[in-house]
C-alpha positions as CSV (number, residue, x, y, z in Angstrom):
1,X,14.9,26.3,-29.8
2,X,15.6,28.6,-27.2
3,X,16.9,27.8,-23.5
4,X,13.0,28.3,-22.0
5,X,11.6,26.0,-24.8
6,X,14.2,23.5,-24.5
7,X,13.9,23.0,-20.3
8,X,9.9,23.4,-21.2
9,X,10.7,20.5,-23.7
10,X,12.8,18.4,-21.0
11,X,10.0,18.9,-18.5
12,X,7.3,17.7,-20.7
13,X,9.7,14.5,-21.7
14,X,10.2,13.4,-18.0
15,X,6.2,13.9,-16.9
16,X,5.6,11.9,-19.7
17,X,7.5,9.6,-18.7
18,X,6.1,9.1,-15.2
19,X,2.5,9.2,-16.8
20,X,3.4,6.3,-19.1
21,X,5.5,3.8,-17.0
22,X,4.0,1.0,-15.2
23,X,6.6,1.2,-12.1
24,X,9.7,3.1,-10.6
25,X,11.9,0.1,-13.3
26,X,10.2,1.6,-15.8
27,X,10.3,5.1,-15.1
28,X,13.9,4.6,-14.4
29,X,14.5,3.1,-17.4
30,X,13.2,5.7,-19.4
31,X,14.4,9.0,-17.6
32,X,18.4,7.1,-18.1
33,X,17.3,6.9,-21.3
34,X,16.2,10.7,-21.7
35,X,19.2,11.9,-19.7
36,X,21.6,10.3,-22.0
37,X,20.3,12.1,-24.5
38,X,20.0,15.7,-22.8
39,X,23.5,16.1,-22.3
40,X,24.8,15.4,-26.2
41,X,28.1,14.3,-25.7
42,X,28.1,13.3,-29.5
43,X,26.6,10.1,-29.1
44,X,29.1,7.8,-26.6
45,X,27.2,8.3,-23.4
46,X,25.4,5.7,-21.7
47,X,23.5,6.3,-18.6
48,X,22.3,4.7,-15.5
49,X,19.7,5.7,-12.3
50,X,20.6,4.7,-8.9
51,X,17.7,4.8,-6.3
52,X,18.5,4.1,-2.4
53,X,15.8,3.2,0.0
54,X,17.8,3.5,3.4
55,X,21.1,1.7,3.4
56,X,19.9,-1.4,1.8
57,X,17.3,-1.2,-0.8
58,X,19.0,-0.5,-3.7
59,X,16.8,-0.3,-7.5
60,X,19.4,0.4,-10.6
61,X,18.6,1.1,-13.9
62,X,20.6,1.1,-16.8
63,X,20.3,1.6,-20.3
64,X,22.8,1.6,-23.4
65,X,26.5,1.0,-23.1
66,X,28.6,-1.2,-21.6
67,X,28.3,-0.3,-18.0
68,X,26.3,-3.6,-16.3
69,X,30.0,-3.4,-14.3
70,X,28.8,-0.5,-12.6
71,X,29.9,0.6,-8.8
72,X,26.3,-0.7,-7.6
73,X,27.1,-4.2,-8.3
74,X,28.3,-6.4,-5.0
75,X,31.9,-5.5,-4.1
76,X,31.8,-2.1,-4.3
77,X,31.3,0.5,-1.1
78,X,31.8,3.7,-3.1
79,X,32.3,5.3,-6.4
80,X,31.2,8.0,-7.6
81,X,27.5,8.1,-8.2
82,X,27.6,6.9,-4.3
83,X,30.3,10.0,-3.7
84,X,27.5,12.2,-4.7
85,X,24.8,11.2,-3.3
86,X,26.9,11.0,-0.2
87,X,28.5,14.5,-0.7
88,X,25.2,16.1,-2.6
89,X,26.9,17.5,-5.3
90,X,28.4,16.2,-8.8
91,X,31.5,14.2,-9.1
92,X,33.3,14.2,-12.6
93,X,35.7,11.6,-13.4
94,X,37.9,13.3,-16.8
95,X,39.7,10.1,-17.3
96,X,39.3,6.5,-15.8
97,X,42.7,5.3,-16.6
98,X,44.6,7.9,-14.7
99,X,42.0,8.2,-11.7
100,X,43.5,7.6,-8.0
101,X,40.2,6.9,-5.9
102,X,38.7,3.8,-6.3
103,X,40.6,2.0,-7.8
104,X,39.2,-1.8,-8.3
105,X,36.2,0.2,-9.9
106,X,38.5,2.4,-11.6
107,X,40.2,-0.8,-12.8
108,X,36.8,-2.9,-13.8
109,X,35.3,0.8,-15.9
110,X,38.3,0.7,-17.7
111,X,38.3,-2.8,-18.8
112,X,34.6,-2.5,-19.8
113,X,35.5,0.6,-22.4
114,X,34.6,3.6,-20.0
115,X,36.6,6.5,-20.6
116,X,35.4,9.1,-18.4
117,X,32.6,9.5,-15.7
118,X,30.0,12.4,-14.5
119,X,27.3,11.4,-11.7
120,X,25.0,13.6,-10.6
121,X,22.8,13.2,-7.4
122,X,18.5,14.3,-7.7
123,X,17.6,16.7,-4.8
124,X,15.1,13.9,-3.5
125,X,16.4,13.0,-0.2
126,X,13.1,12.4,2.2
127,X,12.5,9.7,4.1
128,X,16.3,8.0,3.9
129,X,15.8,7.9,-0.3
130,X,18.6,9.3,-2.9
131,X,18.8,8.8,-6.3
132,X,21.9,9.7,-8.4
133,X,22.5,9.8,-12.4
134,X,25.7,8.2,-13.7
135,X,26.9,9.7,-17.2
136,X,29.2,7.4,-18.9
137,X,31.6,8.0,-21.9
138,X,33.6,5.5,-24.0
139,X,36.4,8.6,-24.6
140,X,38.4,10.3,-21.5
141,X,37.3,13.8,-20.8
142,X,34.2,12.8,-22.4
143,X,32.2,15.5,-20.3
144,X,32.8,19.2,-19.9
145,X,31.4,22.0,-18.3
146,X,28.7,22.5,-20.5
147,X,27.7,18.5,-20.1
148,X,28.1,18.9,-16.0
149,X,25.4,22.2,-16.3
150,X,23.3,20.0,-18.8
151,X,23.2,17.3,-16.3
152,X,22.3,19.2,-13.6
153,X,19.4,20.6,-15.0
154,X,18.3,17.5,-16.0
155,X,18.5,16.2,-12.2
156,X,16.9,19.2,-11.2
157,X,13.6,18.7,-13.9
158,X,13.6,14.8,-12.9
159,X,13.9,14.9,-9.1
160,X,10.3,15.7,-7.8
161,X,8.6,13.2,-10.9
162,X,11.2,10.4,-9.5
163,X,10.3,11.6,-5.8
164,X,6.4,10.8,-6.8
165,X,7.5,7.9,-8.9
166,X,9.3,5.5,-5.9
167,X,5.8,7.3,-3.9
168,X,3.8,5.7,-6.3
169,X,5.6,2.3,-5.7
170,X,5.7,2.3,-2.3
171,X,1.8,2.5,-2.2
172,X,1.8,0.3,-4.8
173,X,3.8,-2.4,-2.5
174,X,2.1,-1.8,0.3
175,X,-1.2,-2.6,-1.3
176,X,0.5,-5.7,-2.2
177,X,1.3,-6.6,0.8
178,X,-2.3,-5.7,2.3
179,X,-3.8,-8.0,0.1
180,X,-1.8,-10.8,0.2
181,X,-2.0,-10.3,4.4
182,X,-6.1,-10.3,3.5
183,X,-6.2,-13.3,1.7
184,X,-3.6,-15.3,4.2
185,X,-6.2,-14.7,7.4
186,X,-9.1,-15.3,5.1
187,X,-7.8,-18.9,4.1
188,X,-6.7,-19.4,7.4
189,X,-10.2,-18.5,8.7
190,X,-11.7,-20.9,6.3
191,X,-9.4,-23.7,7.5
192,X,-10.1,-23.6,10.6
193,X,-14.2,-23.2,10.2
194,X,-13.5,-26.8,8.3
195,X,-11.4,-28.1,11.3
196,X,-14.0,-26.6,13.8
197,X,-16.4,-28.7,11.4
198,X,-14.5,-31.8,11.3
199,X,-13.4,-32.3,14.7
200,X,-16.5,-30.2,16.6
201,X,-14.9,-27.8,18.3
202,X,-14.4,-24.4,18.7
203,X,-12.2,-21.6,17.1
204,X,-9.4,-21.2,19.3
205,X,-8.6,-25.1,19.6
206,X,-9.3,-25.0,16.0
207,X,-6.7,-22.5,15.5
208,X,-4.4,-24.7,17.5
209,X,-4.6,-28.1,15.7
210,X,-3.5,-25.8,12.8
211,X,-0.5,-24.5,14.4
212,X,0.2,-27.7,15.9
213,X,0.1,-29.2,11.8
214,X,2.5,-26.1,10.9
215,X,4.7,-26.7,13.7
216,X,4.9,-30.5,13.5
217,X,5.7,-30.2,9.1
218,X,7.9,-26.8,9.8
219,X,5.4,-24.9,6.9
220,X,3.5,-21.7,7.1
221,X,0.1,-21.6,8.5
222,X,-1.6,-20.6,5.6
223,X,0.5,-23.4,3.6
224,X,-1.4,-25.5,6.0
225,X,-4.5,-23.4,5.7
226,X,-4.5,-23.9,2.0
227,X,-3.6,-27.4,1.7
228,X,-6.9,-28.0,4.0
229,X,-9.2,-25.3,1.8
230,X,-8.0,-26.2,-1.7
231,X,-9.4,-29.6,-2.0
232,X,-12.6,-28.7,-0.4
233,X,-12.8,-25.7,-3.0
234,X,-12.3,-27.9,-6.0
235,X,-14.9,-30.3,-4.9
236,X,-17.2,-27.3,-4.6
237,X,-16.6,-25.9,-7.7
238,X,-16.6,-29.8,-9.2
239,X,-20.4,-29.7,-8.0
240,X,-21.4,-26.3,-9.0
241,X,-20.7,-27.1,-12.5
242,X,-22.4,-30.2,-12.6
């Protein structure tokens, strides 16, 4: 196949990708998995995707090989996947044993059977995201140039589908977060109707006695709201069906 077909190819494998995920772990799971393969090292790479919302949020990925040790983990500032994204350009460890900067990393990749290391930030930085691949290889000076250009491209193909992708899940969360807001103030508006029921009074004092009751057992109001509404709804329902 030539080099047109195969980028066509690698386009075609990542949008698929993004069409058949159900979220940004999925998608992230499966473009690792597809990079791994793009650069064919000869079968010892493993690969992992590193998205960073802000400096915070952090979603990892990884897929086969023994790198669950990897620099995202607690403990660790910077490494090299966080070297590039910092620096916006590759950074190629040839051999893990013998490399100088970072060294408790350096220390904790060798130990897990890492030989060598090539990460490789995505283009994708809007908003305060970045999102890096990390290659790893069991041998030292497991990537060479041709694996560093191979990489890239494949950064390059995946970087506006993963830019849609964490989209995607932000609307996603945010619709989340709208309905679970929606249904909160409509329990809470049901509770008090019941209180302004019970104790004949009106909204707003209502609306106090139920803060007072969250205030006084240090619970949410809609934990209050819910604990008033839930028995009320059962013995509704209890009646419908009879």
């Amino acid at each position: 196949m030539g080099e047109a077909g195969s980028e066509a190819q690698l386009v075609d494998t990542v949008q698929d990708a993004l069409l058949n995920s159900d979220d940004l772990q999925d998608f992230l799971d499966q473009l690792a998995e597809h990079a791994a393969t793009a650069i064919e090292t000869g079968g010892h790479t493993a690969c992992s995707a590193l998205v960073l919302r802000g400096r915070q949020e952090r979603t990892v990925s990884a897929v086969t090989g023994p790198i669950l040790w990897a620099e995202y983990q607690a403990g660790y500032d910077d490494g090299p996947g966080l070297s590039a994204l910092r620096t916006g350009t590759a950074v190629l460890v040839h051999d893990v044993s013998a490399e100088t900067r970072w060294n408790a990393l350096m220390a904790d990749a060798s130990a897990a059977g890492i030989g060598s290391i090539l990460a490789v930030p995505l283009r994708v930085d809007v908003g305060g995201l970045g999102a890096v691949l990390s290659f790893y290889d069991r041998e030292g000076y497991g990537f060479d140039d041709r694996s560093v250009a191979a990489a890239a491209n494949f950064a390059r193909i995946a970087a506006k589908p993963l830019l849609l992708a964490e989209r995607l899940d932000r609307m996603v969360q945010r619709t989340a977060h709208l309905v679970a807001a929606l249904e909160s103030r409509t329990t809470i508006n049901l509770a008090a109707g019941i209180v302004m029921g019970q104790n004949s009074c009106s909204q707003l004092q209502a609306m106090e006695i139920l803060r007072r009751a969250s205030n006084a057992r240090n619970v949410k109001l809609r934990d209050v709201a819910q604990g008033i509404v839930e028995p009320l709804a059962g013995a509704a329902a209890t009646r419908f069906d009879d």
